[in-house]
C-alpha positions as CSV (number, residue, x, y, z in Angstrom):
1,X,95.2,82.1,60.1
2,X,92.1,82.7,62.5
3,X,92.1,86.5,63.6
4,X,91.1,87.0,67.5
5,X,88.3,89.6,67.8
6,X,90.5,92.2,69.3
7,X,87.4,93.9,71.6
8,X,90.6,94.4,74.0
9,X,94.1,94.2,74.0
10,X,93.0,95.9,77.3
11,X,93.2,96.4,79.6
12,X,90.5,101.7,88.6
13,X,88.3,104.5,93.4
14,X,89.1,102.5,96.5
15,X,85.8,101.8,97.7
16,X,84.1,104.0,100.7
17,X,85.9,103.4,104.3
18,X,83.5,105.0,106.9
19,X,82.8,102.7,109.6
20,X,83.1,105.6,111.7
21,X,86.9,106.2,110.5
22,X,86.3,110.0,109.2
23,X,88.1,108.6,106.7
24,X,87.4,108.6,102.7
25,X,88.6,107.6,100.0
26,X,88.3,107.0,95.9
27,X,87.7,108.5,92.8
28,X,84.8,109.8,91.4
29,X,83.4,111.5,88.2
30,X,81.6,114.1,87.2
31,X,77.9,112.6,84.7
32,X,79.8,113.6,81.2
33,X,83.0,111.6,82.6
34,X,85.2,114.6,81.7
35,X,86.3,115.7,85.0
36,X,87.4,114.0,88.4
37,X,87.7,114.5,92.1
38,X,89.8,111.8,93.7
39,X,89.7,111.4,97.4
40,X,93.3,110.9,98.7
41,X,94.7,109.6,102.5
42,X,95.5,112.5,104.7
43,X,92.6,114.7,103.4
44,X,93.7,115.5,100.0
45,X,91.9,116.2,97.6
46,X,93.0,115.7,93.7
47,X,90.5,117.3,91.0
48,X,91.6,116.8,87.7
49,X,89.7,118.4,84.4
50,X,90.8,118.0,80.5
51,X,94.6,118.6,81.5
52,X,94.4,120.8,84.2
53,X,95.2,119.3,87.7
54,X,94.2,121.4,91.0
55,X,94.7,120.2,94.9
56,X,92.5,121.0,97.6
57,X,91.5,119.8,101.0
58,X,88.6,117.8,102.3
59,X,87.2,116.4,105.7
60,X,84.8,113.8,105.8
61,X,82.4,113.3,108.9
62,X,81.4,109.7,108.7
63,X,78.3,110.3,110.9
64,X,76.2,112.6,108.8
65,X,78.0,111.4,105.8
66,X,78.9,114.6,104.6
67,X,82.3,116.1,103.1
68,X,83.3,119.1,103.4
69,X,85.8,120.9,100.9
70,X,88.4,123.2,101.2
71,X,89.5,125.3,98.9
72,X,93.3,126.0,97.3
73,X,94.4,126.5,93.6
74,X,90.6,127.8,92.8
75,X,89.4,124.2,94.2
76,X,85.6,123.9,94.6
77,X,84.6,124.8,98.5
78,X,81.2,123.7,99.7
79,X,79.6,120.4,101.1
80,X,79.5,117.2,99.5
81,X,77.0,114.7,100.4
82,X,77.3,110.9,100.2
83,X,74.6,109.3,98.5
84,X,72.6,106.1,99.5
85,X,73.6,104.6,96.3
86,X,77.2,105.3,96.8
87,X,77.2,108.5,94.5
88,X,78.2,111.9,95.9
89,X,75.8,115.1,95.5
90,X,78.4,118.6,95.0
91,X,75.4,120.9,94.9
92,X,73.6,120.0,91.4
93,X,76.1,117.6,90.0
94,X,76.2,113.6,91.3
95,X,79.9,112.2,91.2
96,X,79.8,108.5,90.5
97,X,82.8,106.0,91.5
98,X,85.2,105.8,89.6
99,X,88.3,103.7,88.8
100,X,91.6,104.8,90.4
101,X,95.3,103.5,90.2
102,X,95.4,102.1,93.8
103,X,92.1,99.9,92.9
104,X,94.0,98.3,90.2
105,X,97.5,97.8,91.2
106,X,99.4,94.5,92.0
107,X,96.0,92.4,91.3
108,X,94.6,90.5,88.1
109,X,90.9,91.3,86.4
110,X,89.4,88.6,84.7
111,X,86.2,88.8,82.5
112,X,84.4,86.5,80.0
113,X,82.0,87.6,77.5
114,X,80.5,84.8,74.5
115,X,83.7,83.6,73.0
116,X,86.3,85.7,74.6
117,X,88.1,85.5,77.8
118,X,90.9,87.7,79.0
119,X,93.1,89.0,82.1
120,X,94.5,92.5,82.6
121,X,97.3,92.1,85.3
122,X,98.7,95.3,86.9
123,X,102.2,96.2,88.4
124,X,102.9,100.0,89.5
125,X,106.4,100.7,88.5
126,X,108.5,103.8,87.3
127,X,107.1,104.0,83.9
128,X,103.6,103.8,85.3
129,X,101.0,101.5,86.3
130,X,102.5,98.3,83.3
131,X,99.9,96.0,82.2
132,X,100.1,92.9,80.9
133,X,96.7,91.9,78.7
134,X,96.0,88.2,77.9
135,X,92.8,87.6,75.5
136,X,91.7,84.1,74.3
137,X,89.0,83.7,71.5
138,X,87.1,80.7,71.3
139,X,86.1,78.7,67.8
140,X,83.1,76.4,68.3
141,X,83.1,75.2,64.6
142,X,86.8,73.4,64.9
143,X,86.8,73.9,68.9
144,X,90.2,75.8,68.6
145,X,91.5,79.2,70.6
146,X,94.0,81.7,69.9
147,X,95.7,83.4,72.4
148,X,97.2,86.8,72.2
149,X,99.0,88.3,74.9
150,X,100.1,92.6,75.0
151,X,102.0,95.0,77.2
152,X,101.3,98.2,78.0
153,X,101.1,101.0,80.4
154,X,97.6,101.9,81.5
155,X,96.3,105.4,82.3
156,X,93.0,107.0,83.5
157,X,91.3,110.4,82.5
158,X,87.4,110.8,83.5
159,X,85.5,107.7,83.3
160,X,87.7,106.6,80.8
161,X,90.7,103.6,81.0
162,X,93.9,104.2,78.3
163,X,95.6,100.7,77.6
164,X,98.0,102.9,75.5
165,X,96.1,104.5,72.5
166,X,92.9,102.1,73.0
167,X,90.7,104.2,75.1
168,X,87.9,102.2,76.6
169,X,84.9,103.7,78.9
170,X,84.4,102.7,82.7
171,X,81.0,101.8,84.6
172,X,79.4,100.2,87.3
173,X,82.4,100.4,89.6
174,X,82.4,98.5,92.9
175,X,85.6,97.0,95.1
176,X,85.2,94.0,93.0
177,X,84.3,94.6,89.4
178,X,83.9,97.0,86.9
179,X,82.5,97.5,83.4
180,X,84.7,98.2,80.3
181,X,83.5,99.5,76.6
182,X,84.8,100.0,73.4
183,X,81.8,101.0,70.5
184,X,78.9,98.8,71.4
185,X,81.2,96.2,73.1
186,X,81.4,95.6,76.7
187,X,82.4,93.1,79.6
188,X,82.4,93.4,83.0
189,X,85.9,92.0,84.7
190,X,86.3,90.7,88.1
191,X,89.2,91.2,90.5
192,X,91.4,87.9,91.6
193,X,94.7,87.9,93.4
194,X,97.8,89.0,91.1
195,X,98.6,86.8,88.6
196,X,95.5,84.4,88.6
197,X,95.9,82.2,85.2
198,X,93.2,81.5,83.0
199,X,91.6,78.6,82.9
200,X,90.9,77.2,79.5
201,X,87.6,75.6,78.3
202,X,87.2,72.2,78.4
203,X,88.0,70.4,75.1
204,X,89.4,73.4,72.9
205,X,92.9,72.9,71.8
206,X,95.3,76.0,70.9
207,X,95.5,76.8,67.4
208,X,98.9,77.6,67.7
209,X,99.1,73.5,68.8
210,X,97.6,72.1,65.8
């Protein structure tokens, strides 16, 4: 029996609202993805490191596009400047966007890369943010697929995205799309309304059909 190339059984900040709203929100990342400061509703600010978890306080001024943080629990205080590029400058490190939980839930990511196509759908529930992870591999020689469903419960530290034990890295983050790796692998997967379905190529039959 053909064996699917398992690059993922796989498996996100909301993106920046100024428009004058002094209001701002997301999750960012520190350059060696290790430590995060997410950007919560109500001006609270969530800084998580390794496995240590510290609130704070923040107010954004849309205008001059500055931030300015507040401290509690040994929280970093200073000035945090919103870059052109969408980055954030807290004095000599840049914070790049990140993927948060409210980014991914109740929606559907679909990516295709050469012969593989997959969905990672997500539902917030009690247990956590549940994922359910369809990949399809595609055999040219015999035009076949196989297609190979999981579940699983997905969690974030740093730039990185835990579909249980798998940990895969995160990059070029907008509202829309992100990047995921794993080694030297990577695809970029696009947002869609919750429970988009594949669509199948064109003249491949399921192996399972055969």
């Amino acid at each position: 029996m053909k064996k699917a190339f398992s690059i993922l059984s796989l498996i996100l900040p909301l993106f920046l609202t100024a428009c004058g709203s002094d209001e701002f929100k997301g999750r960012y990342t520190d350059q060696e993805g290790l430590k995060s400061y997410e950007f919560l509703p109500d001006g609270e600010l969530r800084i998580v490191s390794d496995k240590n978890e510290t609130f704070g306080r923040y107010e954004y001024e849309s205008n001059d596009k500055k931030i300015t943080l507040m401290s509690e629990q040994n929280t970093p205080s200073g000035t945090v400047t919103v870059n052109e590029d969408g980055s954030l400058q807290l004095d000599a490190t840049t914070l790049t966007r990140s993927v948060d939980t409210a980014m991914l839930a109740n929606s559907t990511w679909i990516g295709n890369e050469g012969q593989y196509t997959f969905t990672l759908t997500f539902t917030p529930t009690e247990k956590g943010l549940e994922t359910y992870s369809e990949l399809v591999t595609y055999y040219d020689d015999d035009m076949t697929y196989v297609y190979q469903t999981d579940d699983s419960i997905t969690k974030l530290s740093g730039n990185q995205l835990f579909l249980d034990n798998t940990v895969y890295s995160v990059s070029d983050v907008s509202d829309t799309s992100l990047k995921l790796s794993i080694g030297n692998q990577s695809m970029v997967i696009h947002k869609h309304p919750k429970d988009t379905r594949i669509e199948f190529r064109d003249g491949y039959s399921n192996v399972d059909d055969e």
